[in-house]
C-alpha positions as YAML, in Angstrom:
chain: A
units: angstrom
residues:
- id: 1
  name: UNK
  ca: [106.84, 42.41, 217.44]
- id: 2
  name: UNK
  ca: [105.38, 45.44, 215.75]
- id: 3
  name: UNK
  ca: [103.05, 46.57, 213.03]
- id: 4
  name: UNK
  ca: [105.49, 44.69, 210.29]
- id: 5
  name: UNK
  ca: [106.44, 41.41, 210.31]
- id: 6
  name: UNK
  ca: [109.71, 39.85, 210.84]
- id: 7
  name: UNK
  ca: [111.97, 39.85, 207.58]
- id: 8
  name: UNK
  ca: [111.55, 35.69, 207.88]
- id: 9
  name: UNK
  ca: [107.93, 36.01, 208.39]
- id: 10
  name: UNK
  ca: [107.36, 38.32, 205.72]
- id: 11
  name: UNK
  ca: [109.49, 36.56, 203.30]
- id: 12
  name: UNK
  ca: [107.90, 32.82, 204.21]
- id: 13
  name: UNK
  ca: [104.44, 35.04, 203.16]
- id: 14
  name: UNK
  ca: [105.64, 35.88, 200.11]
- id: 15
  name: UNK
  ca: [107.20, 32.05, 199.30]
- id: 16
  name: UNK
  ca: [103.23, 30.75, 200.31]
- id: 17
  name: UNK
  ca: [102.07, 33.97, 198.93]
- id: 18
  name: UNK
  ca: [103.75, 33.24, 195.54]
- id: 19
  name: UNK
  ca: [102.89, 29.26, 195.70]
- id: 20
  name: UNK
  ca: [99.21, 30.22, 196.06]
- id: 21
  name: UNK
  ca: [99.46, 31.93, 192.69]
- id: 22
  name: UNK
  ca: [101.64, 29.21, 190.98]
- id: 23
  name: UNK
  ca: [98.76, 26.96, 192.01]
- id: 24
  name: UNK
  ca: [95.57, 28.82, 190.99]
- id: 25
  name: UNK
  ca: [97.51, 29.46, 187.73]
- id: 26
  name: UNK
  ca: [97.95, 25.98, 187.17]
- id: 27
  name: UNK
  ca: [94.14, 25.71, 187.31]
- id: 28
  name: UNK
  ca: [93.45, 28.29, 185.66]
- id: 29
  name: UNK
  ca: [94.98, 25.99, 182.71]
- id: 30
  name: UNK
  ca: [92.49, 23.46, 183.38]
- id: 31
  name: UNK
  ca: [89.44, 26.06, 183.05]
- id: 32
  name: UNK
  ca: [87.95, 28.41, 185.45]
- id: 33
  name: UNK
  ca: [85.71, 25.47, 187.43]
- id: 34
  name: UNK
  ca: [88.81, 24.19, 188.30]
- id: 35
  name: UNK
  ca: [90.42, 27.60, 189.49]
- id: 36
  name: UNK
  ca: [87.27, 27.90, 191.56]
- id: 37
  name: UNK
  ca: [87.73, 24.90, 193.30]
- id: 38
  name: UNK
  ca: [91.26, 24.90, 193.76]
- id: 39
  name: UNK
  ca: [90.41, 28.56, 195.45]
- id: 40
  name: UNK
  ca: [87.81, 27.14, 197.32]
- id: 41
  name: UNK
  ca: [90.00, 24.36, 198.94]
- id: 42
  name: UNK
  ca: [92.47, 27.80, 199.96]
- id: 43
  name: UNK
  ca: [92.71, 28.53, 204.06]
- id: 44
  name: UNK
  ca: [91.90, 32.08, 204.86]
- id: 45
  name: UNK
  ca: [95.39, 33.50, 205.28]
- id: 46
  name: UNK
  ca: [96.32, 31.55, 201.33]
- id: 47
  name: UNK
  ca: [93.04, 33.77, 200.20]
- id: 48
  name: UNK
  ca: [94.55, 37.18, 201.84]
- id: 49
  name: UNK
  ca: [98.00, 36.19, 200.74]
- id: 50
  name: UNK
  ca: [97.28, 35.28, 197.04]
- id: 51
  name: UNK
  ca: [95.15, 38.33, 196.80]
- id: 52
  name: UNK
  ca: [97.74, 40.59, 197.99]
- id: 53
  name: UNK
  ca: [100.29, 38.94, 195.81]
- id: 54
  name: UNK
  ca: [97.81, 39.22, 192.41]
- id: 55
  name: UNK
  ca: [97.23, 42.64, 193.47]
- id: 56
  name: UNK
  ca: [100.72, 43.23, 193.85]
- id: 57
  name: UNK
  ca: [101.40, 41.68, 190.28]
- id: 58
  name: UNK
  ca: [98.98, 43.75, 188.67]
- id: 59
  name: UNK
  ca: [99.90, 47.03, 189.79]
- id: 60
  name: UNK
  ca: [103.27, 45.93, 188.43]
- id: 61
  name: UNK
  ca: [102.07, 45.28, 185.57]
- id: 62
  name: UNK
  ca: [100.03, 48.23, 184.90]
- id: 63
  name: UNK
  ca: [102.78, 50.92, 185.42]
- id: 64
  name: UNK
  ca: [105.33, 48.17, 183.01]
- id: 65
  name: UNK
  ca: [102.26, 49.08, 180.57]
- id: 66
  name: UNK
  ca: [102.03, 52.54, 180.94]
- id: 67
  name: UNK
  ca: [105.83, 52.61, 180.65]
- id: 68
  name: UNK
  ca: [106.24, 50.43, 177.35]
- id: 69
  name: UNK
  ca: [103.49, 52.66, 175.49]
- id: 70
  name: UNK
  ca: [105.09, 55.93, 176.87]
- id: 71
  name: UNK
  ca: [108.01, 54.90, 174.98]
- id: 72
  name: UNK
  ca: [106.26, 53.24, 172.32]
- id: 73
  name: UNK
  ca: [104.47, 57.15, 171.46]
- id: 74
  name: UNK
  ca: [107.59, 58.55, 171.93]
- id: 75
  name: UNK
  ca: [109.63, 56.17, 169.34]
- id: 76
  name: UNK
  ca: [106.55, 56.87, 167.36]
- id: 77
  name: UNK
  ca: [106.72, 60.48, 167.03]
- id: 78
  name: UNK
  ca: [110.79, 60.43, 166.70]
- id: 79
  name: UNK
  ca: [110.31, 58.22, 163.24]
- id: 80
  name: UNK
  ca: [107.42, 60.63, 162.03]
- id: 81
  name: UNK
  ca: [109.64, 63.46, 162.75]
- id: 82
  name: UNK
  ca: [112.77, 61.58, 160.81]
- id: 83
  name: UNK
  ca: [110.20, 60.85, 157.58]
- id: 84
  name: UNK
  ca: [109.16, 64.39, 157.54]
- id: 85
  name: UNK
  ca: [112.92, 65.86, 157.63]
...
């Protein structure tokens, strides 16, 4: 085995990977002492996992951002430009 893992390995890491989420998420609905704990009760490798998989979300969902209000300024300045013509 090399640096990466296995396609089955990788994609049982992000199935555990994504339930670690699902679960602190579901906490997080019950208030943030109860996200701490249920991150508390987490093994090592569910910490690294769900971090890499939040991290992974956000950076998604920074560039979707970034994206939407491109377009948003641009649909912006195309209506100002159709009021002043």
């Amino acid at each position: 085995m090399g640096f990466m893992p296995e396609p089955k390995e990788l994609e049982a890491d992000i199935e555990k990977a994504a339930q670690v989420a699902d679960g602190l998420a579901e906490a997080v609905g019950r208030g943030p002492r109860h996200a701490t704990m249920a991150a508390r009760r987490l093994s090592d490798e569910d910490l690294t996992l769900g971090l890499a998989f939040l991290a992974r979300v956000m950076e998604i969902a920074a560039m979707s951002s970034r994206a939407l209000a491109d377009v948003e300024r641009e649909r912006q300045r195309a209506g100002a430009r159709l009021r002043l013509n």
